[in-house]
C-alpha positions in Angstrom: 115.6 118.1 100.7 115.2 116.9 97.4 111.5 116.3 95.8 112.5 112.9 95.0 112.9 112.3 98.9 108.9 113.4 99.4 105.1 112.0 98.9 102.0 114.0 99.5 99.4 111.4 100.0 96.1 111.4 100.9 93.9 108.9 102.5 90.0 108.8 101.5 87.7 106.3 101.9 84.2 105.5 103.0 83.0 106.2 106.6 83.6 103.3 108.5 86.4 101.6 106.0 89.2 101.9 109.1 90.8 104.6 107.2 91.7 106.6 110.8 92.8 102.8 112.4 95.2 102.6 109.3 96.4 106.1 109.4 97.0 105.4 113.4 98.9 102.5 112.2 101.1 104.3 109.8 102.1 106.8 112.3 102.9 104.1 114.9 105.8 102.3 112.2 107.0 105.7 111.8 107.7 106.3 114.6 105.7 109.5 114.9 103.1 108.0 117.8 104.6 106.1 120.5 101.6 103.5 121.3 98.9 102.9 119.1 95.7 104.7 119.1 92.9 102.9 118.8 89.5 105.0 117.2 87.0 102.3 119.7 88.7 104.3 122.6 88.7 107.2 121.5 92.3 107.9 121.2 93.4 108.0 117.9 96.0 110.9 117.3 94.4 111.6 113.8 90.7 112.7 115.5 91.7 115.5 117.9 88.7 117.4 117.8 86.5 116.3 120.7 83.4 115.5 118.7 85.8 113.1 116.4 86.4 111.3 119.2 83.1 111.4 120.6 80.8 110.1 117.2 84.0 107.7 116.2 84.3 110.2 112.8 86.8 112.0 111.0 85.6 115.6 110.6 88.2 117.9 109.7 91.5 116.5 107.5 94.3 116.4 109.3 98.0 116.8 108.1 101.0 114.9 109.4 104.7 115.0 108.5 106.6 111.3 108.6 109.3 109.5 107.4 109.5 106.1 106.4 113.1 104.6 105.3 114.2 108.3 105.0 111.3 109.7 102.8 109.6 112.1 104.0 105.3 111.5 103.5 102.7 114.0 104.3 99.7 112.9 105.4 96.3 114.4 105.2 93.7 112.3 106.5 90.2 112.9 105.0 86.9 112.8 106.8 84.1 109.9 104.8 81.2 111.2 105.8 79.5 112.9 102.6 78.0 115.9 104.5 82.2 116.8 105.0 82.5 116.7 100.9 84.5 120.1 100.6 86.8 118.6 103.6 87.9 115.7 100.8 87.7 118.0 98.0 90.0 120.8 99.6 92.9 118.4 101.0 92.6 116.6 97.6 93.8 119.7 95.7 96.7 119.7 97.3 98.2 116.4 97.2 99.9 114.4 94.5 98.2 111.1 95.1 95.9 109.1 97.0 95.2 105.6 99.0 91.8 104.5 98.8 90.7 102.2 101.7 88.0 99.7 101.1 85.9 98.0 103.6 87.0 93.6 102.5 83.0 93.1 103.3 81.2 96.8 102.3 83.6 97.0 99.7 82.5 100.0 97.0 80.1 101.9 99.2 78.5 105.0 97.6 80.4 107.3 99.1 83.5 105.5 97.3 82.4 106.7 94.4 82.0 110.0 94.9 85.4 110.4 96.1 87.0 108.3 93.7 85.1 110.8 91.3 86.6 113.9 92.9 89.9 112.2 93.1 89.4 111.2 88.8 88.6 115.3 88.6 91.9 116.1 89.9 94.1 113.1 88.0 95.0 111.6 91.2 97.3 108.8 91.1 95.9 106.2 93.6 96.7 102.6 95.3 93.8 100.8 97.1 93.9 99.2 100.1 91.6 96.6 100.9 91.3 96.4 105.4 89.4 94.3 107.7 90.2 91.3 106.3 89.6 89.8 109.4 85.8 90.3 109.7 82.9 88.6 108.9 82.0 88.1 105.1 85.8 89.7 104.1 85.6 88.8 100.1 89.2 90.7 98.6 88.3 89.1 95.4 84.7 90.5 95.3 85.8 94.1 96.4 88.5 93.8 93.3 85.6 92.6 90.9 83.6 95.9 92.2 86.5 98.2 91.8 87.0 97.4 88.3 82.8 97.2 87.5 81.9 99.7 89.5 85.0 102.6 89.7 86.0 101.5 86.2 89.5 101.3 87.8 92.4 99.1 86.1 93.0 97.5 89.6 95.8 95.0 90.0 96.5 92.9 93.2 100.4 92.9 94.2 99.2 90.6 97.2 96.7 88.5 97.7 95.3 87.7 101.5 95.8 84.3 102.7 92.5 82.9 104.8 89.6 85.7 105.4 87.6 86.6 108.6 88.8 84.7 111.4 91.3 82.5 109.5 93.1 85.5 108.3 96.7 84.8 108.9 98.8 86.7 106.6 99.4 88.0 103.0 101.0 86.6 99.7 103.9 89.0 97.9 103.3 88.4 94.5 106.1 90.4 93.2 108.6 88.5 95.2 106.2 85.4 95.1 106.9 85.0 99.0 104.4 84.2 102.3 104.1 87.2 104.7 103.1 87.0 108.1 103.2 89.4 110.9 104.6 89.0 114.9 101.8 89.4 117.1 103.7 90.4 119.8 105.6 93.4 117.7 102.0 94.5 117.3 103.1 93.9 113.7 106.3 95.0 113.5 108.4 91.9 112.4 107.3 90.7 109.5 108.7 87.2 108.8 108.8 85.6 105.2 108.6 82.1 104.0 107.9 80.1 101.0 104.2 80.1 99.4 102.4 77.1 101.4 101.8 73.8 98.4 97.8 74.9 99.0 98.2 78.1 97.8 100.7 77.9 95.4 98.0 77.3 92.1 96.0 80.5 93.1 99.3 82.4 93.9 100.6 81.6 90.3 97.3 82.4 88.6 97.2 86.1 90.5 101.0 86.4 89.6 100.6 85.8 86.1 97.7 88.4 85.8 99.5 91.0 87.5 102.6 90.3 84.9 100.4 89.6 82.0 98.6 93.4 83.1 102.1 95.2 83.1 103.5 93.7 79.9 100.8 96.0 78.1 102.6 98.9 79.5 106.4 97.6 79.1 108.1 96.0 76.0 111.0 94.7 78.2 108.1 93.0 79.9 106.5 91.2 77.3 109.8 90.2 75.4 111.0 88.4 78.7 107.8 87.0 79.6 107.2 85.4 75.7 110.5 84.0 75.7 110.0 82.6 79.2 112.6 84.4 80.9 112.2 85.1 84.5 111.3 88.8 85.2 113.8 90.7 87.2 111.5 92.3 90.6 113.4 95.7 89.8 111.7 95.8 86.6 108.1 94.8 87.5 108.5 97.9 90.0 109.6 100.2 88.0 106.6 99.4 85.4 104.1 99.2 88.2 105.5 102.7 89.2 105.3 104.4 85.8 101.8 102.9 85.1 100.8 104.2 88.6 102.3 107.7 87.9 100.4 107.8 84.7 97.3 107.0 86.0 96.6 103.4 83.9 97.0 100.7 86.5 95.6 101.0 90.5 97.6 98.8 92.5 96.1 96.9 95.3 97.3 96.0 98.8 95.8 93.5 101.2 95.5 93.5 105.1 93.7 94.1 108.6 94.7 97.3 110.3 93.2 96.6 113.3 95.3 93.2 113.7 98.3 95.2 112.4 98.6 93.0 109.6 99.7 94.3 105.8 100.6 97.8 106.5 103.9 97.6 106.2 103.6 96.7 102.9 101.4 99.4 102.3 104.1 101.9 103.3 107.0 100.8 101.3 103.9 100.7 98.1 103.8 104.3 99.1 107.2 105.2 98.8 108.1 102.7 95.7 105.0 103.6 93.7 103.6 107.1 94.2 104.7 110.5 92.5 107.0 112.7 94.4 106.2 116.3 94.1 108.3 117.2 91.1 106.7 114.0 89.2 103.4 114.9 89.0 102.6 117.2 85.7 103.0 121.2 86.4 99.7 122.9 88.2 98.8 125.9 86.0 97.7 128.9 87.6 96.5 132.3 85.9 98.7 135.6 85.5 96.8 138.3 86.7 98.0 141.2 85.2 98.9 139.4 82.1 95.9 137.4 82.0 97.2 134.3 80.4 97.7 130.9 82.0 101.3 129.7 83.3 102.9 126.3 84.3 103.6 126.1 87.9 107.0 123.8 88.4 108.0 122.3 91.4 111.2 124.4 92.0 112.4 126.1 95.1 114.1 129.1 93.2 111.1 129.9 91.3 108.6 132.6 92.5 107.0 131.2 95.8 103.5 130.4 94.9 101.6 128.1 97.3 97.6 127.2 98.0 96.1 127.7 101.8 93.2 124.6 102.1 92.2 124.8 105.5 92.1 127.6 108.4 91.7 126.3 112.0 91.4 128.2 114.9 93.6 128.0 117.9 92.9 129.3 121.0 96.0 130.4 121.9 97.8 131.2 118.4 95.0 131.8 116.3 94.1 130.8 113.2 96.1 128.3 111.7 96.5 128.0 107.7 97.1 125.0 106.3 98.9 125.7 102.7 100.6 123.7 100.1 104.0 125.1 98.7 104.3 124.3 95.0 106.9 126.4 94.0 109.9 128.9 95.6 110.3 129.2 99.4 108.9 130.7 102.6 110.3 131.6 105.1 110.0 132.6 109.1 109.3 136.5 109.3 108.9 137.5 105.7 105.7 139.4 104.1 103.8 137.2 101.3 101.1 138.3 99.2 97.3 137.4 99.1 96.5 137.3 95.1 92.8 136.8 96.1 92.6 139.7 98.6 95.2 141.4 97.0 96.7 142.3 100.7 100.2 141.3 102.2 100.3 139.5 104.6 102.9 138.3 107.4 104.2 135.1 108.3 105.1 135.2 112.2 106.1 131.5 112.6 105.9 128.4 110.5 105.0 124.4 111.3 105.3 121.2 110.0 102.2 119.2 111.5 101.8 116.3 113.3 98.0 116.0 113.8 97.7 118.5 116.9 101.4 118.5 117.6 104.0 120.7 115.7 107.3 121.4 114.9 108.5 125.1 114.2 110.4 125.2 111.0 112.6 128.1 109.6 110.8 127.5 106.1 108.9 125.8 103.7 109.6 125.2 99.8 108.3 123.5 97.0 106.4 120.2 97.5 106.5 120.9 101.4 102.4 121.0 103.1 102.9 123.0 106.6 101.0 125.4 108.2 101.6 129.6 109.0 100.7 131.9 111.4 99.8 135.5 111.4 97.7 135.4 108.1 94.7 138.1 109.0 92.7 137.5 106.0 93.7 134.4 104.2 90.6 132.0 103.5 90.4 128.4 102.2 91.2 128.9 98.5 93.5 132.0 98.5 97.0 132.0 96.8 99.6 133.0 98.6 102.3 134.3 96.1 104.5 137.5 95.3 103.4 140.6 94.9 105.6 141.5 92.0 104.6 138.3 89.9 100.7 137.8 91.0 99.7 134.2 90.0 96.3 133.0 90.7 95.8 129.0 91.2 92.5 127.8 90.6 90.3 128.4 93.0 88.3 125.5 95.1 84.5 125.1 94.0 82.1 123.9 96.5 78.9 122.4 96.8 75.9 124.7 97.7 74.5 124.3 101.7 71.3 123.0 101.6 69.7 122.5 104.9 69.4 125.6 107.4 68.6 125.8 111.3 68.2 129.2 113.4 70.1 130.1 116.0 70.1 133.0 118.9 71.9 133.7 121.9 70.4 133.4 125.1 71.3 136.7 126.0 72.3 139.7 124.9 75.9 139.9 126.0 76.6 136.4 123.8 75.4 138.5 120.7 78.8 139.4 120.0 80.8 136.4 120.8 78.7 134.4 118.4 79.0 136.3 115.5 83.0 135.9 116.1 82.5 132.6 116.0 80.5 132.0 113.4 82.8 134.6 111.4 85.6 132.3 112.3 84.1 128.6 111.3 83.1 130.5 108.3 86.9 131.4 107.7 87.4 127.4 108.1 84.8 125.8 106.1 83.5 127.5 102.7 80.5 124.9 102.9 78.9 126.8 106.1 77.1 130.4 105.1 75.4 132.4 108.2 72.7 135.3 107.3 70.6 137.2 109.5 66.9 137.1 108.8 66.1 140.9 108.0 62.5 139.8 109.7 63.0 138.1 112.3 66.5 139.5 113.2 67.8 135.8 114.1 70.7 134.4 112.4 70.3 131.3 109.9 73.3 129.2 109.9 73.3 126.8 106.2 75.6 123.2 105.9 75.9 120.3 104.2 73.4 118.0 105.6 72.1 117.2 109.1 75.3 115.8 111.0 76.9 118.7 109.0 74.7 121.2 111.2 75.0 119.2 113.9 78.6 119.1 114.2 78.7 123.2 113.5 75.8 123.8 116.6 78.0 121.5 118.9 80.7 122.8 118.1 79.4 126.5 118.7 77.7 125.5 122.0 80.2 123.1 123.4 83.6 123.6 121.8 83.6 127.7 121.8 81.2 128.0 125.2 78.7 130.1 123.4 75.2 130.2 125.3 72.9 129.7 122.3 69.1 128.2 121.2 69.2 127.0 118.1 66.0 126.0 116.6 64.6 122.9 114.2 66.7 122.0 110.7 64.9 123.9 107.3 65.4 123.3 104.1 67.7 126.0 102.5 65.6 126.7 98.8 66.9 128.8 96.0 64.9 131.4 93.9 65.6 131.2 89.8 63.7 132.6 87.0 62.1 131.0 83.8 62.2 133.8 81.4 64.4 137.0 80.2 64.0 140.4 80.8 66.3 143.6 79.9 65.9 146.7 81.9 67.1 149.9 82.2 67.8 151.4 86.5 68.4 155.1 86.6 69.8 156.2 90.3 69.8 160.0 91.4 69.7 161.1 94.5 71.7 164.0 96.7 73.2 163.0 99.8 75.1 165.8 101.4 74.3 168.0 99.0 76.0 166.3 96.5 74.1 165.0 93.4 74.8 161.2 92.7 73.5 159.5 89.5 74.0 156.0 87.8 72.3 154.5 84.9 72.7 150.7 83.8 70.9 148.7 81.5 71.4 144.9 82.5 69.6 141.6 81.0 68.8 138.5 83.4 68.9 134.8 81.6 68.6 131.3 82.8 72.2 130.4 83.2 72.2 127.0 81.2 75.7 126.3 80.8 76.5 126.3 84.2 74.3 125.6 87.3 75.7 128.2 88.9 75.0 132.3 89.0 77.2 134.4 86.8 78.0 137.9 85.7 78.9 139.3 82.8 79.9 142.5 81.1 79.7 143.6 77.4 80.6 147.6 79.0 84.0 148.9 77.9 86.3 150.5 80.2 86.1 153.7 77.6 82.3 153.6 78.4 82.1 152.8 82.4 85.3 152.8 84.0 86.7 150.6 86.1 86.3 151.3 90.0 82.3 151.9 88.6 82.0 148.8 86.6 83.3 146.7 89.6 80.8 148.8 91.7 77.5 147.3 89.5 79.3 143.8 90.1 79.2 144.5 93.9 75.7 145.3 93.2 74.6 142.4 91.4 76.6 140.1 93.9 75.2 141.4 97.1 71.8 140.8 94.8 72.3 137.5 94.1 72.3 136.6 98.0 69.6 138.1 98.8 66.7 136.6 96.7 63.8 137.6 94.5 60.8 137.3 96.5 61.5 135.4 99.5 64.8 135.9 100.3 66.6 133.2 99.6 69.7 132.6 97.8 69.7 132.9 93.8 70.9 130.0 91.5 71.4 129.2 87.8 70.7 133.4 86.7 72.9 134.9 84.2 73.4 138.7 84.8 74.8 140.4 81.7 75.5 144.3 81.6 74.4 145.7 78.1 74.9 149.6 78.5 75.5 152.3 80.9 75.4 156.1 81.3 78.2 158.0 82.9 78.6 161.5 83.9 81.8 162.6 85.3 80.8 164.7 87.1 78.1 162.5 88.9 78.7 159.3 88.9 79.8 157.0 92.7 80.3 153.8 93.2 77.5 154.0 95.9 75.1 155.3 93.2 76.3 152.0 90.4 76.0 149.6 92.9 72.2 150.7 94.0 71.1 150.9 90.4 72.6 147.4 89.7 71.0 145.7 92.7 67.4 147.2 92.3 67.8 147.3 88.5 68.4 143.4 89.1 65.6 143.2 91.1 63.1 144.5 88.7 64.0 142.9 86.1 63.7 139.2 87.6 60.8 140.2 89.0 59.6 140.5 85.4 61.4 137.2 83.9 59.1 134.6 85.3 61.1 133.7 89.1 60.6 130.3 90.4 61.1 128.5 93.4 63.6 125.9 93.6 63.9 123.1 96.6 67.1 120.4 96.5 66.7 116.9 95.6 69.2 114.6 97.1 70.4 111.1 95.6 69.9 108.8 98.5 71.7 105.3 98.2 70.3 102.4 100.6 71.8 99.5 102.2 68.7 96.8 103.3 68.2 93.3 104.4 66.5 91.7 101.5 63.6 90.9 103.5 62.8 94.3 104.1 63.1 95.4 100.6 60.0 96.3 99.6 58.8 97.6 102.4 62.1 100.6 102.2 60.6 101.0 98.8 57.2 102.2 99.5 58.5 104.1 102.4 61.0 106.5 100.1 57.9 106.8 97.3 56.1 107.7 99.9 58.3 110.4 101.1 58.3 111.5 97.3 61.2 109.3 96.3 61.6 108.0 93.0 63.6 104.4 93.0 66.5 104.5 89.9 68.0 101.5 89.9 68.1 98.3 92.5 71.6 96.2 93.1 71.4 93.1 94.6 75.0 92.3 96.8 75.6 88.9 98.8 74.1 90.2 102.0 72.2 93.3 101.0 70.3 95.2 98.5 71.1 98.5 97.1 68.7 100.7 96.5 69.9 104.5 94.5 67.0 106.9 94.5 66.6 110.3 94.4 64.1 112.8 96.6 63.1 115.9 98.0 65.2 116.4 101.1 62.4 118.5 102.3 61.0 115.2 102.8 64.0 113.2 103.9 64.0 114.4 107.9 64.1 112.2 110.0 64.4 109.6 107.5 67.4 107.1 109.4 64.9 107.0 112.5 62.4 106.0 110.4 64.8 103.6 108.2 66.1 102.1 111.8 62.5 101.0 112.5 61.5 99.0 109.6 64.7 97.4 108.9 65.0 96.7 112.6 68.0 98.5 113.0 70.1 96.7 109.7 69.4 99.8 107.3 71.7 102.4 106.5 71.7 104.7 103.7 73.9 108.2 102.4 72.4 111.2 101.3 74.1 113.9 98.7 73.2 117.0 97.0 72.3 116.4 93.6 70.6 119.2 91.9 67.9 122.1 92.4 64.8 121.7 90.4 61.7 123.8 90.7 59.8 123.0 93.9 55.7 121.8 93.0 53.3 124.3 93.5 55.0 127.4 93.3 
């Protein structure tokens, strides 16, 4: 198939935004779902996973093949709840462009932003469509003013709605400067098109004009016509609005109400006129291991197959499932592939193209294609599947750190086992869950996102995988640091099996201030240490790093750097390099000042403004400091930031004194050293 015949979209949005209701409707005008699904009942092909349908919430990203007038679009639905962040973040490495769904009356909700940051991270060309048109206090023109204030996005309308809330009866083309409406009886099949109505003709002009006056700045052609008064040709406005989309400098805006299947349609054919195939999008580089110097990755199917696995899920029946994103060569049915990460082969025993929980066995999979494989044994989200004879590495996937913990133990012993598959398995799936067991206690801690994070893993555990368990009240997850530097030297000797093993390393310990996050360095030489023993003290100070100072928990922001090291050939293990590098690391933070370090969360609140004040005092009371204050038509906005260890329980308490009209989000910010300690 060629690339030109292809789009990998993505949908993202805030929770609550009808992004699932839209997707549902997508798949019912392809023709991929025979009724529509509605999300209120619980039946919404998209939300498979019991939960999803039980809490009305997309969890997990979904991929879907369809095909709309003969292209082919991929669909990967992504969940808006912030606590599933590395869900977004994962599907949106893999896709060429996005469609950002805004609530008409919620419009940029805080969770917007962060994904319309990821999605600026990655370059993402996007289109924005604006739903529920059709409910109380729908604004389009308000949610276009916040788009462009608050996302500083170049957003242009190519329709315009006509009526709001209840009066919502259709949508204006302003490309082809014609009325849409929608058959109710087609459940929005047949759209029928008419003249602009006299009443709206001023307004339609005005938004027609801005639009043009927008895409002259990016086409010559355009401006020449449009000074000379010439009528613009709709094939040329198009292929502007394309090119400007491609390139990332305009955001075209669609109109609509999913629910009352009006203005999707639209949004389709915006999809497949304005969004990059695969082979239009600029080349991914990835990192030649044995060379190591970075490569462009073309979309090609004759090149070296090179593709990206962003999700594992586990089947009963088939086991797992891994998700992966071809972006150049072919697969195919049978053949051995290589894990760059791992460094192992591994075999494909049948391939899919998705749709939602259904599939579709395919022979193989090239270039641009998303499907899923199965018989990988050790692939995890992340890993690059490739060739073993030209080992490319794409860039890996970085994720946010867990910060909220909760217990859990089986109820008796003969579970023991079965949970630890499982939790070996959801680990495999989502790289923001971590499990430990406490060497005091002997219980195992299981660490997420935030509390419906947790929540969803425990149910999931206990109700989806029929493990008998106790799990026990949330914790928050702290971090050890240090303050100072120290440089010591770890000699190791000791005979085991009467053999004499020795290791001598001299490392230093920092604050890592460049980077948040823990790293390891090496200023040894292969000609001093060689290689199998210098990976050994890496081992070391990994397996360190997770295991904590002086209370066990996890390490953050430390800079390990090894200075020197003895050898003797004669001597020297791996077992004995790793020791000295783990106690050596030990030491030496034990001696550079370590600190305590507890997360503080940005919390973002939606009140009444009656109760304003009275949310105020509540969050300084719960050590919160207040940032900024946004007033909206119906609401305020408060952005604060504060100890999550204070921040339990905090929508119960919200619910109370806002009578039930308060909501708010919660996300990971930053670690900062915890009072007292």
């Amino acid at each position: 198939m060629s690339k030109k015949h292809m789009r990998n979209i993505g949908i993202m949005a805030h929770i609550d935004a009808g992004k699932t209701t839209t997707t549902e409707r997508i798949l019912f005008y392809t023709g991929k779902s025979h009724r529509i699904g509605e999300v209120d009942d619980g039946e919404a092909v998209m939300d498979w996973m019991e939960q999803e349908q039980n809490r009305g919430i997309t969890i997990t990203s979904a991929a879907t093949t369809c095909f709309w007038k003969d292209i082919q679009i991929n669909i990967i639905d992504t969940p808006g709840h912030v606590d599933f962040t590395a869900e977004v973040e994962r599907s949106l490495r893999v896709l060429d462009s996005a469609v950002a769904i805004f609530c008409a009356v919620g419009g940029v909700e805080p969770q917007s932003e962060t994904v319309w940051r990821q999605a600026d991270a990655y370059k993402i060309p996007r289109m924005v469509f604006v739903n529920k048109m059709d409910r109380m206090g729908a604004d389009f023109f308000a949610v276009i003013r916040e788009i462009r204030k608050k996302l500083k996005a170049n957003a242009v309308p190519l329709f315009i709605p006509i009526g709001s809330e209840s009066a919502f009866e259709g949508i204006i083309d302003l490309i082809a400067m014609k009325r849409i409406t929608f058959v109710k009886d087609s459940y929005g099949s047949i759209m029928e098109t008419s003249d602009i109505p006299e009443a709206l003709a001023d307004i339609s002009q005005a938004w027609r004009e801005a639009m043009v006056d927008e895409l002259a700045s990016h086409s010559d052609e355009i401006t020449e016509l449009y000074v000379e008064g010439e009528d613009i040709p709709e094939d040329l406005l198009r292929k502007v609005i394309r090119s400007a989309t491609i390139s990332r400098k305009i955001i075209p805006v669609f109109v609509g109400s999913s629910l009352k299947n009006i203005g999707v349609q639209p949004l389709l054919n915006g999809i497949i006129s304005y969004l990059p195939a695969p082979d239009e999008v600029p080349p991914l580089i990835g990192r030649h291991v044995k060379k190591e110097t970075d490569i462009e990755i073309h979309c090609e199917d004759d090149a070296t197959p090179l593709g990206l696995v962003f999700k594992i899920h586990h089947d009963r029946e088939a086991g797992p499932l891994c998700f992966f994103r071809m972006y150049s060569g072919t697969v195919k049915k049978g053949e051995t592939v290589f894990n760059v990460n791992k460094r192992k082969r591994e075999r494909i025993h049948r391939l899919f193209k998705m749709h939602s929980n259904k599939n579709e066995p395919v022979a193989s999979l090239s270039a641009g294609d998303i499907g899923v494989a199965v018989g990988f044994k050790f692939a995890q989200t992340g890993d690059t599947i490739g060739s073993e004879g030209v080992q490319i590495l794409l860039e890996q996937m970085h994720f946010p750190e867990p910060v909220i913990s909760v217990a859990i133990e089986p109820k008796n012993v003969s579970e023991q086992d079965k949970l630890r598959k499982v939790l070996d398995m959801l680990r495999r799936e989502d790289p923001t869950f971590f499990f430990k067991e406490d060497e005091e206690t002997g219980q195992l801690i299981i660490s997420g996102m935030g509390e419906l994070h947790l929540d969803v893993l425990v149910t999931r555990i206990t109700d989806e995988m029929n493990v008998q368990a106790r799990v026990g009240k949330q914790q928050v997850t702290y971090r050890e640091s240090i303050e100072g530097t120290c440089t010591r030297t770890e000699k190791f000797y000791k005979i085991i099996a009467g053999k004499e093993q020795t290791a001598s390393v001299t490392i230093r310990v920092e604050p890592n201030t460049e980077s948040q996050g823990n790293e390891y360095l090496s200023e040894v030489s292969p000609d001093v240490l060689p290689r199998e023993f210098a990976d050994a003290v890496r081992r070391g100070i990994e397996n360190a790093f997770s295991s904590g100072i002086r209370f066990g928990y996890p390490c953050y922001g430390i800079r390990v750097t090894l200075v020197d090291a003895g050898y003797d050939m004669l001597t020297a293990s791996s077992f004995a390099y790793e020791a000295a590098a783990s106690h050596g690391f030990d030491h030496a933070c034990m001696e550079a000042e370590p600190v305590l370090l507890e997360p503080i969360m940005t919390i973002d609140v939606m009140t009444p403004k009656d109760y304003v004040g009275d949310v105020i005092s509540q969050l300084t009371a719960r050590g919160g400091i207040v940032e900024s204050l946004e007033s909206k038509t119906a609401v305020e906005h408060i952005h604060a930031k504060a100890p999550l260890e204070k921040l339990f329980g905090y929508s119960t308490s919200l619910r109370s004194i806002t009578q039930g009209r308060g909501s708010f989000a919660m996300e990971f910010s930053r670690f900062a050293k915890k009072e007292g300690t």
